[in-house]
C-alpha positions in Angstrom: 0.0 0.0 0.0 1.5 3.3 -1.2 1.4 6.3 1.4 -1.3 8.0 -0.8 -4.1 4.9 0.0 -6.2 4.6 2.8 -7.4 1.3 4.3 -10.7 1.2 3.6 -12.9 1.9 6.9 -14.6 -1.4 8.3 -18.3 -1.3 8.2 -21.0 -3.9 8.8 -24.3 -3.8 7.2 -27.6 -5.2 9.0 -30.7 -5.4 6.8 -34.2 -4.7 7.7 -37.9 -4.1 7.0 -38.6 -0.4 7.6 -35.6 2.3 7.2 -37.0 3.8 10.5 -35.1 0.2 12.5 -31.7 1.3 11.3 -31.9 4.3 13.8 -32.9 2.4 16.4 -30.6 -0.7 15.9 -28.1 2.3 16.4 -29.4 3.6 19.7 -30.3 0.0 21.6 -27.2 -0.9 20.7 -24.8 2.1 20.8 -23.7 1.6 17.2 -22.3 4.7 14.8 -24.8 4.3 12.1 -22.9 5.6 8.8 -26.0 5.4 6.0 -29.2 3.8 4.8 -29.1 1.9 1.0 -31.4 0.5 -0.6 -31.3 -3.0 -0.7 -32.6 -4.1 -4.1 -31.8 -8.0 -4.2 -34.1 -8.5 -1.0 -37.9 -7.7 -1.5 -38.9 -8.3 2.5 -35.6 -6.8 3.6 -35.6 -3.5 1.9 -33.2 -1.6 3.9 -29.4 -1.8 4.8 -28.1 -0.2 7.9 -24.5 0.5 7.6 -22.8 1.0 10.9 -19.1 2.0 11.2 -16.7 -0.9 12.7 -17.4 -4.6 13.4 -21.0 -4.6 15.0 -22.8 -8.7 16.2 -25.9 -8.5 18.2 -25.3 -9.8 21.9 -26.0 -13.9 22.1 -28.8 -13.2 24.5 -28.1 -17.8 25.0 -24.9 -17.5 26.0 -24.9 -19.4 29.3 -24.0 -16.8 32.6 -22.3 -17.6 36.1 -25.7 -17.0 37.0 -27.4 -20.5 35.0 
């Protein structure tokens, strides 16, 4: 990589029904929502949330010291 490129910044992309779930994807989950798209391949997922950095939804199953 020459010193004029950038690495591309790493962004993860959820897809969902209504554009208005992207916002609040980003606030339950403290993400840094970048954009909306269109998603055009998908006719039941029309929407894709991209959210800067490496975002996975919590595994609500994981066992706890707790089970």
């Amino acid at each position: 990589m020459s010193e004029d490129q950038q690495p591309e910044p790493v962004t993860s992309n959820h897809s969902v029904t209504e554009r208005w779930r992207c916002t609040a994807m980003e606030k339950k989950y403290s993400w840094r929502l970048l954009r909306i798209e269109r998603n055009q391949n998908n006719p039941v997922l029309k929407w894709d949330c991209i959210f800067n950095g490496k975002t996975e939804f919590p595994d609500y199953m994981e066992e706890t010291e707790e089970d």
